[in-house]
N, C-alpha and C positions, 0 to 999 in steps of 0.2 A: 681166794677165800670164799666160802659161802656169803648169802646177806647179813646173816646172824648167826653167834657161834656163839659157845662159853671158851675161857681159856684156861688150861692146867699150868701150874710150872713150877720150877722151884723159888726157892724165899731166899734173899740173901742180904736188904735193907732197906729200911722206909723209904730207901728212893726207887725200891722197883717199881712202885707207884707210879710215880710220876715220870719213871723211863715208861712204861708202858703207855701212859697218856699220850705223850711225843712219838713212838712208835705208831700209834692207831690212834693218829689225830684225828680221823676223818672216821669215827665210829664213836659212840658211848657208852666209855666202859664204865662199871660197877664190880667193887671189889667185896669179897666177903672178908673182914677184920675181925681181929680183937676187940672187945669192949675198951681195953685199955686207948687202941687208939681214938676210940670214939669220945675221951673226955679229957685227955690229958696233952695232946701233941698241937701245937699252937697251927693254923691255918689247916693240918691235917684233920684234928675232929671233930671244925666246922664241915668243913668239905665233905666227909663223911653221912655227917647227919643230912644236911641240908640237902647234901643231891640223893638221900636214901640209898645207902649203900648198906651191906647187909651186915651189922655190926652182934658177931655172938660173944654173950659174957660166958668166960672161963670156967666160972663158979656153975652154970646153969644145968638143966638137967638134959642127959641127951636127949629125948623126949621133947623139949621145950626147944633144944638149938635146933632138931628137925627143922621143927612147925618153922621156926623163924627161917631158915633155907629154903622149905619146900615154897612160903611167901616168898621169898625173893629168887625164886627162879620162875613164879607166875606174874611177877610183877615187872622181870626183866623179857621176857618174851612177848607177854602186852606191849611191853614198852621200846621193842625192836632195837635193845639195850644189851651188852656185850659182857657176862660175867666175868670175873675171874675169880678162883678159886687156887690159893697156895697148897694144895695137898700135904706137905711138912708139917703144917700147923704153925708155924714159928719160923721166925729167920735162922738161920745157919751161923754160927759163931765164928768158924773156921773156912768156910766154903764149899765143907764136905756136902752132899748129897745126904738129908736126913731119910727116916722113913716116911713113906707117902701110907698117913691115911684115908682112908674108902667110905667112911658112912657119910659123911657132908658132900662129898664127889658125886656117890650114888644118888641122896636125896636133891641135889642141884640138877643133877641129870635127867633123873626121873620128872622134875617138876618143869623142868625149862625144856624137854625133849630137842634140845640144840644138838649140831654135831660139833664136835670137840677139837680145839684145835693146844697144840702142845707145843709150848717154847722152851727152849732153855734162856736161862739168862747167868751173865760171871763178870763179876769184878766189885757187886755189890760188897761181900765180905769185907772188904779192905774197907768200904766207907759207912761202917754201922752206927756212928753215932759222930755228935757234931766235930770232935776232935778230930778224929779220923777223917771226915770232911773233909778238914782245913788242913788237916795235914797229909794226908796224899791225894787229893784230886789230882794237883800237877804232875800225878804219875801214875795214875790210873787207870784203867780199859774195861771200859763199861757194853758187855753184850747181849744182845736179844735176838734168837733166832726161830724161826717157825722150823719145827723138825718134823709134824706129823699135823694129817688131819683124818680123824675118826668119823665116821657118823653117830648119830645118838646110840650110846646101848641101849639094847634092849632087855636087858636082863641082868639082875645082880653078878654073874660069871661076868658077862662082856665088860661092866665096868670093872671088875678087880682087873680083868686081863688086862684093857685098856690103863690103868695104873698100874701094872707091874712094868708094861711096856714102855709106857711113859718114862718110869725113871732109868729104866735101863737106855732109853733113847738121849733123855737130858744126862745121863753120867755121861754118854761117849763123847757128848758132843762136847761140853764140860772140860775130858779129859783132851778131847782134840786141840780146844784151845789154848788150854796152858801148855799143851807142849810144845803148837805154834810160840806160845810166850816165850818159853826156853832154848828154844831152838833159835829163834831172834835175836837171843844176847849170849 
């Protein structure tokens, strides 16, 4: 891996958070979130605030989430600090692969000029909320894999390519796993 990167991937539940923490224990990472989870999710939107991580309200104008991105993609590269960026917008309800959008990807790129590193991650689905927790972890399988590393784009084309490729790269790997899954049982 480079010294400093930002990270793309898909969204699948508030613990890819903290699986990614554990994965890149030895780097500090910064996530771009919800407003939501910045005021309402217990130990998560302390953590949020406190360590500045780039929290956009829903309600806000695009205009205004920019500014708030293009700031945390100068404040994470001063800070030799490891973005990441869900391109979904949103966790995934089912596990499916949503649509990856491009103008907070662009404006993080643009401002952080990191080279881009792409993971997939599966098995959040199954554990989106505290129920689901407690009732399937003991059956679980939680993964994160490094699938691509890009250099900065340079130009609004390279990052769309750079996300279209991306999702096409996290669907296969995605699909590879669960069929490992099935094939298993």
């Amino acid at each position: 891996l480079p010294e400093q990167f930002m990270i793309i991937t898909n969204h699948q539940s508030l613990l890819d958070i903290p699986c990614f923490m554990n994965v890149f224990q030895n780097r500090e990472l910064r996530f771009v979130a919800k407003d939501a989870l910045g005021n309402s999710v217990p130990l998560v939107s302390k953590m949020l605030k406190t360590q500045e991580h780039c929290i956009i309200p829903r309600k806000a104008k695009p205009m205004d989430s920019m500014n708030l991105m293009s700031a945390f993609g100068k404040r994470v590269k001063e800070r030799n600090q490891i973005p990441v960026i869900f391109p979904e917008g949103t966790r995934t309800r089912d596990g499916e692969l949503g649509k990856f959008y491009s103008a907070g990807f662009r404006k993080l790129s643009e401002a952080s000029e990191l080279p881009v590193v792409v993971c997939a991650i599966d098995g959040g689905y199954s554990l989106r909320d505290l129920t689901k927790v407690l009732t399937n972890l003991h059956k679980g399988c939680y993964r994160v894999k490094i699938v691509k590393i890009y250099d900065n784009p340079n130009t609004k084309e390279d990052s769309i390519k750079i996300l279209e490729e991306s999702r096409e790269i996290i669907s296969k790997q995605i699909k590879e796993w669960r069929k490992l899954s099935t094939d298993v049982k």
